[in-house]
N, C-alpha and C positions, 0 to 999 in steps of 0.2 A: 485528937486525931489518932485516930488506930494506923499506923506504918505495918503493922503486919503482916505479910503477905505470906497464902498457900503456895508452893511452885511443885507443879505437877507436871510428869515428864510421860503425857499418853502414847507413845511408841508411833507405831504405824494405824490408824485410822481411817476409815471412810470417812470423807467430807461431810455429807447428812449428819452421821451419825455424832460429829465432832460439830456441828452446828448448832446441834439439837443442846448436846451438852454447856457448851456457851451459854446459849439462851436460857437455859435454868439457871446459868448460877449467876448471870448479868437481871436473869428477872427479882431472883433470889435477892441481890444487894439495892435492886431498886425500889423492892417493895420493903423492904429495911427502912430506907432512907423517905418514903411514903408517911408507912408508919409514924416514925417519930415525928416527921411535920403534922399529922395530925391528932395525935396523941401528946406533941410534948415532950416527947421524950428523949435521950440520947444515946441508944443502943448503939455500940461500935457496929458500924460495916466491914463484910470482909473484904478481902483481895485477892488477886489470883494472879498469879503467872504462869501459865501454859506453856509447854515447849509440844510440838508434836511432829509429824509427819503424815502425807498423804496418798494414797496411791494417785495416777496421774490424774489431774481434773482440770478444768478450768474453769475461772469463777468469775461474772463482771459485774460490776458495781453499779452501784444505781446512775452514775453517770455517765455511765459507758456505752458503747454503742453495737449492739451486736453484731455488723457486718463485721466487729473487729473480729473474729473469731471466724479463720478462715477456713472452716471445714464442715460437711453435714452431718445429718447421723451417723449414714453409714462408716464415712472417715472416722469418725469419734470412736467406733466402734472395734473398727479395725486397730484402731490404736490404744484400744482397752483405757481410754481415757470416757471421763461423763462431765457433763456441763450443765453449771448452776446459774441464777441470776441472783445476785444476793443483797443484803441492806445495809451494806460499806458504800463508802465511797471513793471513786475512783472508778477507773476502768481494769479493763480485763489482764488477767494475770492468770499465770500457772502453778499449780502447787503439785510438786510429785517427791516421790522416793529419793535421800539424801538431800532435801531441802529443811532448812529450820523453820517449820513456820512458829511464830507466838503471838498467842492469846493473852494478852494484859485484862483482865478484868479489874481495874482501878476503880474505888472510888475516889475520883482526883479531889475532892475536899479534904480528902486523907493528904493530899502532896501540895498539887497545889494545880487553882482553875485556870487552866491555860491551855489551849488544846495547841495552839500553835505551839507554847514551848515542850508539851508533852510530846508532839509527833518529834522536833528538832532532839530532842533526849532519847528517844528510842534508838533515831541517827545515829546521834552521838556515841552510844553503846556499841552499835556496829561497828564503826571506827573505830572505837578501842579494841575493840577485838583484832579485826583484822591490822591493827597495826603490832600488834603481838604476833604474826606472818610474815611482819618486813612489808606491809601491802598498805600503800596510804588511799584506804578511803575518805572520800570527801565529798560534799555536800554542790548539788547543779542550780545555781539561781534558778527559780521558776518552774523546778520540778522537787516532789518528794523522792526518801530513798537516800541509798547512799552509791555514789559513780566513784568508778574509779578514771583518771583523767579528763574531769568534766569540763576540762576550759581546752579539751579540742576535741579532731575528729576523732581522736580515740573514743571517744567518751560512751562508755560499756556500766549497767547498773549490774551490781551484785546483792542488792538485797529492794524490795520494793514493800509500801507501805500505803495500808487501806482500812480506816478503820470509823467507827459509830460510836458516837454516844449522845448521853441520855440522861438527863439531871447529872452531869456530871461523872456518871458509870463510865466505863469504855469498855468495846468489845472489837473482837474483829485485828487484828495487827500488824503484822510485819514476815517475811516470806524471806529468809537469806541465804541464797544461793552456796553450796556447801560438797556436795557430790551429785549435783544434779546433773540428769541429763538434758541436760541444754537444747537437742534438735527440738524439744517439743515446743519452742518457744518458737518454730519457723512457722507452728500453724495458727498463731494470732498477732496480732498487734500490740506488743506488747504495751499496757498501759495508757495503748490512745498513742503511742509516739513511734512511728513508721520508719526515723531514718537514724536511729541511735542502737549499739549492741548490747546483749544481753552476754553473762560472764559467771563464773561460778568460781569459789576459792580452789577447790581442784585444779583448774585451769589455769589459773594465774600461776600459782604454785607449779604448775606442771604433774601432779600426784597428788591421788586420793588423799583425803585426811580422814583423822580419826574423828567423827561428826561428835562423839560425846564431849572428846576433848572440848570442842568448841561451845558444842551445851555450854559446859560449865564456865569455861572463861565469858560465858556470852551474859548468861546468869548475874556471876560476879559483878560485871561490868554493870548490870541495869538495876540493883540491886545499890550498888555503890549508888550510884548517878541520884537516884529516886529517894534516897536514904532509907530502904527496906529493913525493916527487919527478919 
């Protein structure tokens, strides 16, 4: 099992264009993994962990429902945000400026097949982070993501989580609210769920943070967890 993971930290991004790249290097480890079943062989796969940023978009998943996305062209426009449908799963989410989004491209044969404890592990990561803030997130029976006081009506997500895979590859990730601006989250539904808030570490905190900081403890944290090298 190859543990070694690339971690690439592509700055600010158009959506397409950071989709586009996914998809090469998620087709790249698949046809690796292709390969050697029908050859025999046992070439290491690689791995990847993406950190990036997006200008504003929103994106809904294949099971998502596009009335949830409350606004039309011209709206979208006006708010210099663009709108995808895309081949994760889950419903509609927003990714903009001051948010972490990450891109895991795993081959989980490398860690281990378990989609359910991979998604719970990415969790996990967040919560350690954010509890290096003083900020206890935690985990909503029945929904993904990480809430912060999810056993009431507070119950506000700061990081949400949609992702694909494919012989075991994974693509697509995780979204962790950071310096975001939060109003853009008034023009959809967030994730299919209508009566719960949306929150960003700035906010809890009351003050901006240093987003690299958080990179790298975020890094640390999922690296530790997965046993990265």
């Amino acid at each position: 099992m190859n543990k070694k993971v690339i971690f690439e930290d592509w700055g600010l991004v158009d959506y397409q264009a950071a989709w586009d790249r996914q998809e090469a290097l998620f087709a790249g480890v698949v046809g690796q993994k292709t390969e050697n079943r029908i050859n025999g062989t046992a070439h290491p796969t690689h791995n990847y962990l993406i950190f990036t940023e997006h200008p504003h978009v929103y994106t809904l998943g294949k099971s998502g429902k596009a009335e949830n996305l409350l606004l039309d062209d011209r709206e979208l426009e006006q708010k210099q945000a663009t709108y995808y449908k895309i081949n994760r799963g889950g419903d509609i989410t927003y990714h903009g400026p001051g948010q972490i989004v990450g891109y895991p491209i795993l081959d989980l044969d490398n860690f281990f097949t378990d989609i359910h404890l991979y998604l719970r592990t990415l969790e996990e990561a967040v919560i350690r982070t954010l509890a290096g803030y003083g900020i206890a997130g935690e985990r909503y029976p029945g929904y993904t993501g990480v809430w912060l006081d999810a056993d009431n009506e507070r119950a506000r997500k700061i990081c949400a989580l949609g992702v694909r895979a494919s012989r075991w590859v994974t693509m697509h990730g995780f979204a962790f609210n950071v310096n975001t601006d939060l109003a853009y989250f008034n023009h959809i539904v967030p994730c299919g769920i209508d009566d719960k808030d949306v929150t960003s570490l700035a906010r809890e905190l009351g003050h901006p943070v240093d987003i690299n900081e958080v990179k790298d403890r975020l890094r640390t944290q999922i690296a530790d967890l997965f046993g990265m090298e």
